[in-house]
N, C-alpha and C positions, 0 to 999 in steps of 0.2 A: 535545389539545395537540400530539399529532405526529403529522405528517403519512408515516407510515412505508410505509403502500400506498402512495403519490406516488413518495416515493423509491425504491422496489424495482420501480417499475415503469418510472420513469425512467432508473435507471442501470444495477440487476439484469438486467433482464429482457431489454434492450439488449444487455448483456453476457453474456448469455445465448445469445441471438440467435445473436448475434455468433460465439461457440466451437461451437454446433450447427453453425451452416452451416460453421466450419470441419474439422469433423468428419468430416461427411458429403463434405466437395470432397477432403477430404485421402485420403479412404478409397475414393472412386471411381475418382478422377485426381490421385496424389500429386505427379506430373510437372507439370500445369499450377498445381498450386496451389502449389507451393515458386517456381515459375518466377514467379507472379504475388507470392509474398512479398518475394520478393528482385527485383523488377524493378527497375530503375535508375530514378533520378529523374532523376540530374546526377551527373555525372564533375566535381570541381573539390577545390580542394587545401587546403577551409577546413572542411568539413562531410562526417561520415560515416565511416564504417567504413573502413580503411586498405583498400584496392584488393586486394591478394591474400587476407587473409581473405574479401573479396567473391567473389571467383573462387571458392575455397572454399565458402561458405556456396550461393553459385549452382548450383556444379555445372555438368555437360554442358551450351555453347549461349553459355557465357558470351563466346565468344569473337564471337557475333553480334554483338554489340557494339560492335565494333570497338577497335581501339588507345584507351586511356584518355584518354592527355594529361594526368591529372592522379593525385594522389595517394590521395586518397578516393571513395567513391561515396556517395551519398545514398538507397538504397535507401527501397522503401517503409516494407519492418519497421525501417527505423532511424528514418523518421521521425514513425511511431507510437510503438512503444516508445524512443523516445530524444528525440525533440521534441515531439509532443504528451502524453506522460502526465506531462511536467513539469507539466502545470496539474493533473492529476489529483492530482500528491502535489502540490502547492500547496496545494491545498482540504483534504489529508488533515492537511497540516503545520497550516493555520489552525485547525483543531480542538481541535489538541494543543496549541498555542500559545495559544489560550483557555483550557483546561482548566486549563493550568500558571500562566500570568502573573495571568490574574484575579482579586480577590478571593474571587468566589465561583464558580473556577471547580472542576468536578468531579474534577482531579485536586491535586487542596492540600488540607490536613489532615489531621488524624487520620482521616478518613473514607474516605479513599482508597488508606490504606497497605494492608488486607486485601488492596485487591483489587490492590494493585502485586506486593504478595510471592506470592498468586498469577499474577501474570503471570509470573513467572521464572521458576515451577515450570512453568510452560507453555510457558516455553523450554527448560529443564533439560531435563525429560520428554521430551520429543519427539530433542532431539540425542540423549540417553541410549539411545535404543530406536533411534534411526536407526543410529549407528555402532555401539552394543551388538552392533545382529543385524549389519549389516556386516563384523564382524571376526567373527563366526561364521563366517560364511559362508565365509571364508577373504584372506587376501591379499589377492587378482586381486580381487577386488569390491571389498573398502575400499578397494583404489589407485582404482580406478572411480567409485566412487562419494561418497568422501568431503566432495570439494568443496562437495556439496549437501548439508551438515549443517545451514543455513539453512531448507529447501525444509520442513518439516517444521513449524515453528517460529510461521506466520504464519496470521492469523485475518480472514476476511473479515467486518467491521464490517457491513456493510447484512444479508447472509443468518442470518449468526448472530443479529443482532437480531429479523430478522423469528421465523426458528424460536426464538427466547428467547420474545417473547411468546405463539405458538402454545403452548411446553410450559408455563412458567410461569403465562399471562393476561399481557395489559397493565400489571395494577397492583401483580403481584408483587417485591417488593425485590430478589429475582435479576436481574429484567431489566434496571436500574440499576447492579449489580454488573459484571453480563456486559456493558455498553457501557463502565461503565470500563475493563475489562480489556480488550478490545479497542481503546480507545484509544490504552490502555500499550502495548500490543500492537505497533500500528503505528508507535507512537513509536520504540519497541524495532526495529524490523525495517527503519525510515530508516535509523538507526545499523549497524543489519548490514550493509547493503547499501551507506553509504559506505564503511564500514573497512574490510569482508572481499573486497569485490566488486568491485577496479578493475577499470578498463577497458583498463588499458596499464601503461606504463611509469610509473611514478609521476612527476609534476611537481611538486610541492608549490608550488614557486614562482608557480602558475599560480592558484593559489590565491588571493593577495594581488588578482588581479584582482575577483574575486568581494566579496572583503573592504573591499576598496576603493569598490567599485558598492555594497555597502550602507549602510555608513556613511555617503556622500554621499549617496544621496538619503533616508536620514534626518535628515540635518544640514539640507540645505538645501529640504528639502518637510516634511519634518513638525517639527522640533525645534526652527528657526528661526521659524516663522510661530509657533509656539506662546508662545516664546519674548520673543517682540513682540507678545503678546495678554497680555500679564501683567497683569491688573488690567482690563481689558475686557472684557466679559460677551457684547458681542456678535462677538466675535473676528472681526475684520475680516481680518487679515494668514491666518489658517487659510482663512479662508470663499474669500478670492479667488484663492489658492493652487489650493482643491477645484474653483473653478471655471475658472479659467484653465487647469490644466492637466491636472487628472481624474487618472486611471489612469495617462498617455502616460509618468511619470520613474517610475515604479515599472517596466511594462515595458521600457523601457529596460535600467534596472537588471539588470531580472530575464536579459534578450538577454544583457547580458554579465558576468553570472554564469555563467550556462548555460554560457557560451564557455568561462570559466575554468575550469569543473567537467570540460570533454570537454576541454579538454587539460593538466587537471592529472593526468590519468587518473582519474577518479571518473565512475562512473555520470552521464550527464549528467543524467537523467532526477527528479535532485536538486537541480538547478543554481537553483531557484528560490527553496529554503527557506531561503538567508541573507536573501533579500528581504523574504519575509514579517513578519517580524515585524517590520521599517520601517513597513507599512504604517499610518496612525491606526488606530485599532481603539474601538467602543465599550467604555465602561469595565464591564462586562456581558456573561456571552452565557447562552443558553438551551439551551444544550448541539444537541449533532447530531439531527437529524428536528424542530426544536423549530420549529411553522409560525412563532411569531412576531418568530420571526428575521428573516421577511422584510420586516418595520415598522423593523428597523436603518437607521437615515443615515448609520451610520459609512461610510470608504472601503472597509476591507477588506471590510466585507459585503455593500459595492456590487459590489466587484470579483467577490465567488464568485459572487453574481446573477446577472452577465454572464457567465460563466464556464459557469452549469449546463448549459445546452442544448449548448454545443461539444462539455464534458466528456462529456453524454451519447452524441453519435455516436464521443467520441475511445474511449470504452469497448468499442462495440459493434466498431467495428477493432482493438480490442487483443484483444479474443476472437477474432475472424478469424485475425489476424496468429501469435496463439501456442500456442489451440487444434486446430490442426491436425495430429493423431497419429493413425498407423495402429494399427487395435487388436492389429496385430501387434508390435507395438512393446512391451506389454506383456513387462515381464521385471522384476529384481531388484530396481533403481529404484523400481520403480511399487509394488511393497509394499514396499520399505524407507521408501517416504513416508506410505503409506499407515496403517503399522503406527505410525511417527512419531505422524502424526494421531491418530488414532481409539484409538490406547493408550497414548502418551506424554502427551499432551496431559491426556484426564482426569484419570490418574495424576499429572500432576506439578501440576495445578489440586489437586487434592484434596490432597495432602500440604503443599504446600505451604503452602496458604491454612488447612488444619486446625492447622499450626505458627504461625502469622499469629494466629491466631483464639484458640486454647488455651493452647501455653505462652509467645505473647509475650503477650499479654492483650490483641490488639487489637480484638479482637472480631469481629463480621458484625453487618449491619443487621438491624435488629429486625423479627421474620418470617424471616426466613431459618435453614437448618438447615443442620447439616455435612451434610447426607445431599446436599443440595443442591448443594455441590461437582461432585462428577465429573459430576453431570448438566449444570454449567453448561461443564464440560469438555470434554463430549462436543459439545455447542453450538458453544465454542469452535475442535473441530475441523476446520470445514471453512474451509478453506484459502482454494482457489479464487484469488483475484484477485492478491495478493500472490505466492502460492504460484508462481503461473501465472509473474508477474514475476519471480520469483528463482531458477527452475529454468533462463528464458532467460538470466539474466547466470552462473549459476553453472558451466551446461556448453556448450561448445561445438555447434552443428547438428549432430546425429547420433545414433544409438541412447541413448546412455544421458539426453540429454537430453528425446529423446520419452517414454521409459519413465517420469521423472522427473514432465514435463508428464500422463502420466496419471494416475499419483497425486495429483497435487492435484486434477484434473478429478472419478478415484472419490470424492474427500474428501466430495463433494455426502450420498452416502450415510449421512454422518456425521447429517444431520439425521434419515434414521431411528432410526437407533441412540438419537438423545435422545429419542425420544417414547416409545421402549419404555423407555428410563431412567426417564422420567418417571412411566411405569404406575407401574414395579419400585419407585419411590421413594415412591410413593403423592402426589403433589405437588397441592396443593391447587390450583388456579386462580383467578385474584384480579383481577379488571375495576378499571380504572380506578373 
C-alpha cells in the first residue's frame, strides 16, 4: 500500500545529494561556494532580499557587481529557499489539510489526540533542553543563541518514517502513530515559522492581499461552479471550469499571496498555504506514501502530481543551498540543537504522550506499549529538513547559524540511537 522506497528515494535521497555535495564544496572552497549561494540573479525593486543585507550575506566581491539601480536582489539562495520551497510547504500544507478537514482523515478524533498531546511534548522537550543548557552555559550564549529555540523542535516526516519501519516493521501500530505525530509536527512548525520568524518589518496590511487572492478564487473557481451544480449529477459548471482553466487561477492566486506574504513580512516561503485549501479536494485521502493516491481526479491531487518531480530537484538545491557548513564551524549551537533533538525530543514524546495515555485516559493503539514512546521519540528526532529551514530564517549568515545548520545535519545520527532503543526496548517487529 505505500510506496515509501519511491518516496525516500525521490525526495530523501535528492536531498541528500544535495547537502553532501554541499558539504564537501563548502569545506574545500568555502569562498566559491558562498560566492555561488549568493550570486545575483536580478537587481530590481519588487523581489528579493533588501540590497545591503545582500552585500552582507555576499561578502568580499560584491561590489563586482556593479552599482545596484535597484532596491532588492534576487539571489539564488533566495530563490530556493524563498520561491521555490513554497511548493514544498504547499504539498506539506496539503497533507495537513487532509488530515484535519476530512472525515476520515488521520488527524480528527479521539484517535489522534495521543499522538497530538505527544506532539507538544515534542516541542516542549526539545525548547526546554535547548534554552535549559543555554542559560547554563551563561549569558553571552543565551543572547547567542536564543533565537533558534525553534531549530530543535522539527521532525523530518520521509526519514523518520522510513527508520519507524526499519525499528518497528511496516505493520507495527507505532508506525501510524509516528506519521501522525510528524504531521502534527509539521503543522506545528508552519505556525512557528509564520509567527516567530518574520522577515522584516511587519506589514500586516499586506496580508489582506493574500486573504483576498484566496477567497476569490475560491468563490469564483470552486464554490461558484459547485454551487450551480446543485441537483446535477454530472456537474457540468465544476467539469468545465476543471477543464478550461486547470491549475492556471489557483497559481495565480498562489503568485500573489506569495507577494503579500514577502511583504507583509512573513516568511515568503508560506505564501502559498492560504491557497491550498481553495483548492477542490476529493472527499477522501489515503494518508501520505499511500500509492493510490495517485488514482485521485480531484484538482488538488492533480496539482501535487504535477508538482513531485519539480519539488524533487527543488529539494536537492535546498540541500546545496543550506547544507553547506565547515566542520569547523562546530561550537555551542551544534549541540545546543543537538541535545534539543536527541534528548528533548524523546523525553518530552514519552512524558507527554504517557500523560495522554494514563491519566487522561486516552489511550495508545492497540499493540503499542509506553515503552514505545521514547523510541518513537528518538525517531522523531531527526530534524534534518525543517531543521535545516529554520536555522536559515532564525539566524543571520554567520558562525552561529552554521553551527546551528550542523546540528540538525548531526540529527541523522538520531536514527541510530533508535535501533539500539529498539534492541533495549525489546520491540517486536510486525510486517504488514
Amino acid at each position: 500500500m505505500y510506496r515509501v522506497w519511491n518516496f525516500i528515494v525521490n525526495y530523501s535521497l535528492l536531498l541528500v545529494f544535495g547537502a553532501a555535495i554541499a558539504l564537501a564544496w563548502a569545506n574545500l572552497d568555502p569562498h566559491s561556494y558562498h560566492a555561488m549561494v549568493e550570486h545575483p540573479l536580478l537587481f530590481n525593486d519588487w523581489v528579493g532580499v533588501d540590497y545591503s543585507y545582500w552585500t552582507k550575506a555576499y561578502g568580499d566581491g560584491h561590489q563586482e557587481f556593479g552599482p545596484p539601480g535597484a532596491d532588492r536582489v534576487l539571489s539564488v539562495h533566495y530563490l530556493v529557499n524563498d520561491v521555490l520551497m513554497a511548493f514544498f510547504f504547499a504539498i506539506a500544507a496539503k497533507e495537513v489539510w487532509e488530515a484535519v478537514i476530512l472525515k476520515n482523515g488521520s488527524l480528527r478524533g479521539r484517535k489522534a489526540l495521543t499522538p497530538l498531546v505527544a506532539t507538544a511534548g515534542g516541542m516542549v522537550g526539545p525548547v526546554s533542553v535547548y534554552l535549559g543548557l543555554a542559560a547554563f552555559l551563561g549569558s553571552d550564549v543565551y543572547d547567542a543563541v536564543a533565537r533558534g529555540w525553534a531549530i530543535p523542535t522539527a521532525t523530518d516526516i520521509a526519514f523518520s518514517y522510513l527508520v519507524g519501519r526499519v525499528v518497528f516493521g511496516a505493520g507495527h501500530p507505532a508506525v501510524r502513530f509516528l506519521l501522525l505525530l510528524a504531521i502534527a509536527d509539521d503543522a506545528a512548525g508552519l505556525i512557528i515559522l509564520a509567527v516567530f520568524y518574520p522577515q522584516g518589518e511587519l506589514a500586516p496590511e499586506w496580508l489582506l492581499l493574500s486573504l483576498f487572492s484566496a477567497i476569490a478564487v475560491f468563490a469564483l473557481f470552486n464554490w461558484l461552479p459547485r454551487r450551480l451544480d446543485r441537483g446535477k449529477e454530472n456537474r457540468p459548471n465544476s467539469t468545465w471550469v476543471r477543464h478550461k482553466f486547470g491549475f492556471w487561477p489557483y497559481l495565480i492566486a498562489g503568485a500573489a499571496s506569495w507577494y503579500g506574504f514577502q511583504e507583509a513580512g512573513l516568511h515568503p516561503a508560506l505564501g502559498l498555504l492560504p491557497v491550498v485549501p481553495t483548492i477542490p479536494h476529493a472527499d477522501r485521502a489515503f494518508g501520505i506514501f499511500a500509492e493510490v493516491e495517485q488514482y485521485l481526479t480531484d484538482l488538488l491531487n492533480h496539482i501535487e502530481h504535477l508538482l513531485k518531480h519539480p519539488v524533487e530537484v527543488v529539494l536537492f538545491f535546498f540541500g546545496l543551498m543550506n547544507a553547506g557548513v565547515e566542520f569547523s564551524a562546530i561550537a555551542a549551537p551544534t549541540w545546543l540543537v543537538l541535545a534539543g533533538l536527541v534528548i528533548g525530543k524523546p523525553f518530552g514524546i514519552w512524558l507527554f504522550g504517557w500523560f495522554a495515555a494514563r491519566p487522561l485516559g486516552l489511550g495508545i493503539p492497540a499493540g503499542m506499549r509506553i515503552v514505545d514512546l521514547p523510541v518513537i521519540g528518538c525517531i522523531a528526532a531527526i530534524g534534518f529538513t525543517v531543521s535545516l529551514f529554520i536555522a536559515s530564517v532564525a539566524f543571520p549568515g554567520g558562525p552561529v547559524q552554521d553551527a546551528a545548520k550542523m546540528g540538525a545535519l548531526l540529527s541523522f545520527g538520531s536514527a541510530v540511537i533508535s535501533i539500539v532503543a529498539g534492541r533495549m526496548a525489546k520491540i517486536q517487529k510486525q510486517k504488514i
